[in-house]
N, C-alpha and C positions, 0 to 999 in steps of 0.2 A: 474335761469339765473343769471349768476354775475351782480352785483351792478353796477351802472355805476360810482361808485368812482374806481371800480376795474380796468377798462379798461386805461393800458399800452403800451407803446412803449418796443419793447426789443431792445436793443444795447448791443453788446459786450455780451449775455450772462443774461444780469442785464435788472430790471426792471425801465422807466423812466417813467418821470413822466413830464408835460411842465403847464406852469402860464396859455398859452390860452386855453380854451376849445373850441371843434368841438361839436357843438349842432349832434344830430343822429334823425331825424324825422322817426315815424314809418308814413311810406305810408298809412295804413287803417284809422289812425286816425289825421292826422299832425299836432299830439303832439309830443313835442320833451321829450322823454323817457331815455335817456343815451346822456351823452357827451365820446368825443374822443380826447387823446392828440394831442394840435395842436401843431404837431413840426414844425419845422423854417429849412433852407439850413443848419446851423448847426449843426441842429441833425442828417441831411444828411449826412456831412463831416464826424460825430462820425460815425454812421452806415459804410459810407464807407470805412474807417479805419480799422475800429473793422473786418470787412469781408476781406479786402487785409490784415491784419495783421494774419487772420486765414486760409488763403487759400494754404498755402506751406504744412502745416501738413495735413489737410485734403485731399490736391489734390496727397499728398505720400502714402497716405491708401490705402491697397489693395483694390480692388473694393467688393470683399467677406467681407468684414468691411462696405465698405460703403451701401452694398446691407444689412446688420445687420440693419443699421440706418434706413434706409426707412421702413424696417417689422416695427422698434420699434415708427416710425411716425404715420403709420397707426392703430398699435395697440393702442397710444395715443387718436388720435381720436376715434376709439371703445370707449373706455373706457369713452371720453368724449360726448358722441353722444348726448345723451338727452339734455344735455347743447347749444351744437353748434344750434341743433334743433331751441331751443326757440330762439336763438338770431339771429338764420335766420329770423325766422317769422315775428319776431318783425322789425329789420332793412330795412329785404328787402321787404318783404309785402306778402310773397309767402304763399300756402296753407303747411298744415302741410306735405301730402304728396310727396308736391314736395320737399318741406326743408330735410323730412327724404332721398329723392332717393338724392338731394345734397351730403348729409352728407355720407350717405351709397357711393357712387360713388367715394367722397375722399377717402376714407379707401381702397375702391378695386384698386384706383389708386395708391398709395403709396406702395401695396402691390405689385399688378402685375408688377411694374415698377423692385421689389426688386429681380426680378427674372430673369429680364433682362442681357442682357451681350453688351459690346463693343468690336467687334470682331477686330485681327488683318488682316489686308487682306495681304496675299503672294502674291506676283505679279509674284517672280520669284524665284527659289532656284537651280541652275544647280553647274555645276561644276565649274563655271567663278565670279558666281555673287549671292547676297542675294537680295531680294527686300521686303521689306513690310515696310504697311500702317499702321501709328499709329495714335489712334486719344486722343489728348491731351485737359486734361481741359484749358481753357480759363483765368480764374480769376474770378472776382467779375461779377454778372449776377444784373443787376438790374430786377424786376418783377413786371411790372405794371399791378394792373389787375385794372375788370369792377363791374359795380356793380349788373348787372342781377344774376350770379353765383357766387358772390364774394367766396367762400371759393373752391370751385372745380376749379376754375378758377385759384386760390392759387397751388394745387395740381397740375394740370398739367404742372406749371413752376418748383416748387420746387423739385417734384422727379427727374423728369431728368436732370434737372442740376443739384442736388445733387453726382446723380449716375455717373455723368461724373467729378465729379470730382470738382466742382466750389463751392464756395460760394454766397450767397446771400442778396442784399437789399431790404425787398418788401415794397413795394408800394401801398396799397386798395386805392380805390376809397373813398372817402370826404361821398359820399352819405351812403354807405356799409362797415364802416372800423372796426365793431366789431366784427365778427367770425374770422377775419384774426389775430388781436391785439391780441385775445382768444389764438389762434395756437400758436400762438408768443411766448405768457407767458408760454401754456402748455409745449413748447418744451423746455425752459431754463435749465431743469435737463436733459434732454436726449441730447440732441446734443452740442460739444464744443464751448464754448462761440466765437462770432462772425460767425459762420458759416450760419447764419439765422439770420438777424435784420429785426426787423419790423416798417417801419415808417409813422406815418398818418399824417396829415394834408390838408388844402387847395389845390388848381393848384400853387401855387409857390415856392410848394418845386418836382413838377415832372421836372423841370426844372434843377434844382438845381441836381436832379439824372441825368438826362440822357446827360448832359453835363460833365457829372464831370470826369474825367480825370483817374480819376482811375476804373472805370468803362467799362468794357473791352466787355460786349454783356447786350442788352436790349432787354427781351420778354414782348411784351405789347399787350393787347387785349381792345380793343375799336372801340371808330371810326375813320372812314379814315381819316377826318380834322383832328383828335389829330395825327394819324399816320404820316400825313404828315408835320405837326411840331417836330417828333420826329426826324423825318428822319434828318430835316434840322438841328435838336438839334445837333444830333449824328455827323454830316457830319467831324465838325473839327476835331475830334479825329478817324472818320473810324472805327468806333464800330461797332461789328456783330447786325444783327437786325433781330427778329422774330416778325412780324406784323399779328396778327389776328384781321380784322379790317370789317367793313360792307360788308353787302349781301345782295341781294334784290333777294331769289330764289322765282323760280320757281319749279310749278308744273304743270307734263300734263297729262292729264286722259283721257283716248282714250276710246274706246264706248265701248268694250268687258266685264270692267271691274265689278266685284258684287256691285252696287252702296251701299251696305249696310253696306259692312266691308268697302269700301274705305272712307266713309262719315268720319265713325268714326275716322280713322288711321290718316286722312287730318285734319280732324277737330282737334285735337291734336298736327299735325304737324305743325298749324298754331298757334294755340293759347296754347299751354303749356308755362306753367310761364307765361302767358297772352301776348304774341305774342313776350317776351323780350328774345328774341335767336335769335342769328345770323343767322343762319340758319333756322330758321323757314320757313315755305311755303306763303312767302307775294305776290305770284301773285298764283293764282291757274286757270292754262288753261284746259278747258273741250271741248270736241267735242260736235259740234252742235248736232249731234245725240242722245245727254243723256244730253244736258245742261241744260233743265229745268226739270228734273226727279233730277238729281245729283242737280243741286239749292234750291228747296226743300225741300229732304230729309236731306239736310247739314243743312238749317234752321232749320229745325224739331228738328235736333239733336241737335242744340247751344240753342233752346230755354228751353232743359232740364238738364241747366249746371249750377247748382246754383255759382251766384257771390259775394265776400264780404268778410272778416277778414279773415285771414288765422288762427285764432286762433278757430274757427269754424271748426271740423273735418269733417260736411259736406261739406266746401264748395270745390270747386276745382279749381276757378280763383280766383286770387288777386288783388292789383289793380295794376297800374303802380308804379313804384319804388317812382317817383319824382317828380315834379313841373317843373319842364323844362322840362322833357319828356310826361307828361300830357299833357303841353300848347303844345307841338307839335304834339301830335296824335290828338287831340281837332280840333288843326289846321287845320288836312288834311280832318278831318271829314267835317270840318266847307267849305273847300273850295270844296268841291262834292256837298254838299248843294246848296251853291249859283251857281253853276257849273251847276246844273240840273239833275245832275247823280241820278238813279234809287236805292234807299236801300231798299234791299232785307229784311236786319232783322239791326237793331237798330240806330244809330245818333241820339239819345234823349240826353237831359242833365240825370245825374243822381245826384239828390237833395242829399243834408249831407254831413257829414265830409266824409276826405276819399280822393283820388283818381282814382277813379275808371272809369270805364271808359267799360259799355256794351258792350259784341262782336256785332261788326259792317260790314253786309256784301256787299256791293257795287255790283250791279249788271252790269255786262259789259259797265264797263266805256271807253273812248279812251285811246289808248296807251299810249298820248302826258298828260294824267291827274297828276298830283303832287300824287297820291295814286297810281298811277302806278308804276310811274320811282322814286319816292322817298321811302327809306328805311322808312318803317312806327315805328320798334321794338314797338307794342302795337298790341291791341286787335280789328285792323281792316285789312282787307284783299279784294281786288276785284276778282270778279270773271269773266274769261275773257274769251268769244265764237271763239273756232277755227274750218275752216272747213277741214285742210290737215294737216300730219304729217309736211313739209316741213313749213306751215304756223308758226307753235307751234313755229318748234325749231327756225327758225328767227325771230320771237317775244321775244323768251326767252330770246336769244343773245343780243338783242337791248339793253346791261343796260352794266355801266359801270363798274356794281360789276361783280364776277364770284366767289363765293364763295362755293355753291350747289346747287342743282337742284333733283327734282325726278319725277320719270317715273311710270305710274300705268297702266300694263295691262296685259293681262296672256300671252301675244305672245312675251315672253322671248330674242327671238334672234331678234327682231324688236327694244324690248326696248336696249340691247348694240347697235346696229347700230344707236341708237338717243344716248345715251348717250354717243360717242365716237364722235358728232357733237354739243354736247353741251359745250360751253367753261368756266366749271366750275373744282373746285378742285376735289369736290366729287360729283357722281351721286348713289342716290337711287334708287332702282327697288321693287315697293311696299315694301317699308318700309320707314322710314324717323326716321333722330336725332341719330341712332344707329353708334356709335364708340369705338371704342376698343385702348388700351394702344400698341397694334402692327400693330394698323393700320394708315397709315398716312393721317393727315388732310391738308390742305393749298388749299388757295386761289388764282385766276387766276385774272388777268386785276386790280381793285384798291379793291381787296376783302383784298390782305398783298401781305408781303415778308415771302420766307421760308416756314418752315414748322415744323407741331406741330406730337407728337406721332408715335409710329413706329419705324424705325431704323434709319431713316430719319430725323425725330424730334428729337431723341436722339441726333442724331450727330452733329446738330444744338449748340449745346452746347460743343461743341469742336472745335479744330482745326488739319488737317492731318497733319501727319509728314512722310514726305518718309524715310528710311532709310535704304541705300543703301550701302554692303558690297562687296567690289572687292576682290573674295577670290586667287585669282592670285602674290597680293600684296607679 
């Protein structure tokens, strides 16, 4: 793993370097192990410079040039795998295996994206009139990401705005900012200077981006509170905005289903990366008919999940990323407790360093419970007894996210008719987490704005151009 003297800012191309340092705690042990350049609005204003000063030549490449660059990103990251690996585990807390599908997932993203195209749409070609649809890069993309996925989270801003044409500031998370600073640096020989800077720091330089004047569209993935200060960030200048922002899904498990394969598929959909995905399964609804056989067997299975370092190739959960998100999964644990609510499996302390934090399973708590209606992103989950289809899907409904949702039961055309009543972006049908570079993701109700991957996502990073030829003239 590089040194943490190594860990840079890129601007313009070149590697920076800043007088403050950003402490980087690893979660397993909250020991602070690498520092990160604390840049200043300054470094902002350079970044954003260096990106509008490189955005004419870059947005004049044929797109067959720019589809070259993304192969030659993701071949980067290959090459760099094992490295990124470690310095996931270390930052963000995650087991080895999930670090390596991180890192493996950038590469396939960056690649499958290179293969994409921006199509022209013909509206109309007679003998009177020409019409078509052009879709034009934007400018300077700000990219803020989060710290659950920090580097794939990287990847799904940078390719398609790349491919469409823009330039880039990014932005990691304070918590997670060394696999992105990594990119940064690995990319300064492959891509032309300023097309890609990378800047870290505290919260009072995402200000300094999303305000900034030359900053022309902002993709940010977090939470809704930051989202809705983004928004307000953005208002005065009317900047495009791509918002992937909280989810509180659900899951509904109907009586038909093989309680043995769903246990496990749910059990993962809830707690992979230790429940820090937006879309994970944080309410899981079961039919009274299987609700204490499926409670059980989910137990059974979480209590065979070894927890702890991710530097342990047995383990498979990690802990929580951070200290502010510990104290708030702690939190809701803590307010079931005194609340009276039934735990099925854990709410212990767990003694030593660390943040960690046992899967926690709440056995049918009320609806109106803060572990209900509040997004938990950690390793607790309620499990909730319904007696009617019609019950499920208006319970599900009742949250102000709309983010995903999934459906587990083998009566196929029952599950689209719930999921075409359920008011989320994406719906599952026995499966969960599964997305693709052409398929579109976005969030309904305060889940965002816009939309991520797909043709859809892609386009998000442009703007139409009509162009319209009077061939009579």
């Amino acid at each position: 793993m590089a040194n943490m003297r190594d860990f840079v800012m890129t601007i313009d191309g070149r590697s920076v370097t800043t007088d403050g340092r950003l402490p980087v705690v690893n979660p397993a042990t909250e020991e602070v192990f690498a520092h990160a350049p604390h840049g200043s609005p300054g470094d902002v204003d350079a970044a954003v410079a260096a990106a509008k000063a490189a955005f004419p030549a870059w947005a004049a490449l044929p797109l067959a040039e720019r589809q070259r660059y993304l192969r030659a990103i993701g071949d980067c990251i290959a090459e760099h795998r094992d490295e990124l690996i470690e310095i996931l585990i270390h930052e963000q807390g995650k087991p080895r295996g999930n670090a390596s599908g991180e890192v493996d997932g950038s590469i396939y993203w960056c690649h499958a994206l290179s293969e994409q195209d921006i199509p022209v749409q013909v509206i109309e070609d007679s003998a009177e009139r020409s019409v078509e649809v052009h879709h034009l890069p934007l400018g300077v993309v700000a990219a803020i990401s989060a710290w659950n996925y920090p580097l794939m989270i990287v990847a799904f801003k940078i390719a398609p705005a790349l491919l469409a044409g823009n330039t880039l500031v990014v932005k990691p998370s304070p918590f997670t900012p060394l696999a992105t600073l990594r990119l940064g640096e690995l990319l300064q020989p492959i891509l032309p200077p300023g097309v890609v800077n990378v800047v870290s720091g505290e919260d009072d330089i995402g200000p300094a981006l999303t305000s900034h004047p030359d900053v022309a569209k902002i993709s940010f993935t977090g939470s809704t509170a930051t989202g809705r200060k983004i928004m307000q960030s953005a208002s005065a200048t009317l900047k495009r905005l791509t918002l992937e922002l909280g989810g509180n899904d659900a899951a509904i498990v109907l009586p038909d289903v093989d309680i043995g394969k769903t246990v496990e598929a749910l059990f993962w959909g809830a707690f992979q990366n230790s429940g820090q995905l937006c879309v994970a399964a944080k309410r899981i609804y079961v039919h009274a008919d299987i609700y204490d056989a499926f409670l059980a067997a989910f137990v059974a299975f979480a209590d065979g999940v070894p927890l702890g370092s991710g530097v342990d190739p047995a383990v498979k959960l990690g802990p929580v990323q951070n200290r502010m998100q510990y104290d708030k999964v702690r939190g809701l644990i803590a307010s079931s407790r005194e609340a009276g609510h039934r735990f099925a499996l854990g709410g212990e302390e767990r003694h030593g360093p660390g943040f960690f934090v046992p899967v926690t399973v709440i056995d049918n708590p009320p609806d109106d419970a803060a572990v209900v209606t509040e997004e938990a992103f950690g390793p607790v989950v309620p499990f909730l007894k319904f007696a009617d289809v019609d019950e499920a899907i208006a319970r599900a409904n009742d949250s102000p996210f709309g983010l995903a949702a999934s459906i587990w039961t083998k009566d196929w055309e029952l599950a689209r008719g719930i999921a075409g009543r359920l008011e989320t972006g994406t719906v599952w049908i026995n499966e969960i987490h599964s997305m693709s570079p052409d398929r579109v993701f976005a969030g309904r109700k305060q889940s965002g704005l816009g939309a991520e991957h797909g043709l859809a996502g892609l386009l998000e990073f442009t703007s139409p151009q009509a162009v319209v030829i009077n061939k009579a003239a």
